[in-house]
Phi, psi and omega in degrees: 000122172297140180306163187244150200258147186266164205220157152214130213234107177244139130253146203313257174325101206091347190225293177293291181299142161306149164281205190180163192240171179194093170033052174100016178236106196256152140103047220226172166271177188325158110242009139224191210270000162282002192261333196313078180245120178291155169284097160260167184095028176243007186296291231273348175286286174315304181296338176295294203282344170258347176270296188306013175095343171307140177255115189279130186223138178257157196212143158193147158314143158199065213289318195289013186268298187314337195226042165063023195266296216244225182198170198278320189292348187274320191310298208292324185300308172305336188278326170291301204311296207303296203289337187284286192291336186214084196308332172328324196304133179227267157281142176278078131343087185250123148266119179249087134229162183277176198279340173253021168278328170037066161280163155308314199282319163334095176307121051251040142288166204255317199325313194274301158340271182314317162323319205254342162319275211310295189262041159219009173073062183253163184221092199283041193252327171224015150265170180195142211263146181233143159191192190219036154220141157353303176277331146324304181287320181287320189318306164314289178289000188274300185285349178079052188232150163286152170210173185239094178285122183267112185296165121233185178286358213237314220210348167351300183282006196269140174280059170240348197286332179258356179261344190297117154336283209209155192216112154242186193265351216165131188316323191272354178256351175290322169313309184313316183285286177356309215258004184255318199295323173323277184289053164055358172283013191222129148211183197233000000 
């Protein structure tokens, strides 16, 4: 049996992507392609965390397919640009149902978690989920992983902020951390 590989399991909106606001709908993702903005300043973090053996995996809600805001062809397009600028990525994990379809896959259910544990042989014991939501952080405890909540201004008030290993501020000190607490200059 092959050994199992260590993970770091991002979501997507808010952690790669900028949010975006759309007419009284605030902290939300792209739905077209001028809204699109990456979070830069994360190569050199991410090329650290794949040199210690980590495998980078993206996880994400994607409610606006189910309910006709975006399309399956925008997604995959916004996902290539990202993968395009931070080649580390390597599969992207999406459930597109809405919170009343009460699929498996839907954070803060573990189905999208578990599914990329499975088919890329992670061992969530020693990985770990980075996200900006509640259902990120609970998704994470559900599998027995550490995480990392990333504040904005958007989640500021979220009870994931007491359940999270750890809460920063910005995608790239969450990376930072990873790569700090790895090579022992850290502990949590």
């Amino acid at each position: 049996m092959p050994e199992l590989q260590k993970g770091v399991l991002l979501d997507m909106d808010g952690i790669f992507f900028e949010l975006v606001n759309h007419f009284g709908e605030y902290g939300v993702g792209a739905r077209i392609a001028d809204e699109i903005a990456i979070v830069d300043g994360l190569a050199e973090p991410l090329d650290e965390l794949v040199k210690l053996g980590y495998v980078i995996v993206g996880h994400t809600n994607q409610p606006d397919i189910a309910r006709g805001k975006i399309t399956m062809d925008f997604l995959d397009s916004k996902h290539r640009l990202l993968q395009e600028k931070y080649p580390q990525i390597g599969e992207i994990f999406v459930c597109i149902h809405a919170e009343t379809d009460l699929c498996d896959c839907r954070k803060p259910k573990p189905g999208l978690l578990r599914q990329a544990a499975i088919e890329l042989g992670l061992d969530f014991s020693t990985s770990w989920v980075i996200g900006d939501s509640r259902g990120d952080i609970e998704a994470a405890v559900m599998v027995h992983t550490k995480s990392i909540f990333v504040q904005t201004a958007y989640n500021c008030g979220s009870p994931a902020i007491d359940i999270a290993t750890a809460v920063v501020k910005s995608t790239q000190r969450a990376l930072s951390l990873i790569v700090a607490l790895d090579k022992g200059k850290m502990t949590t």
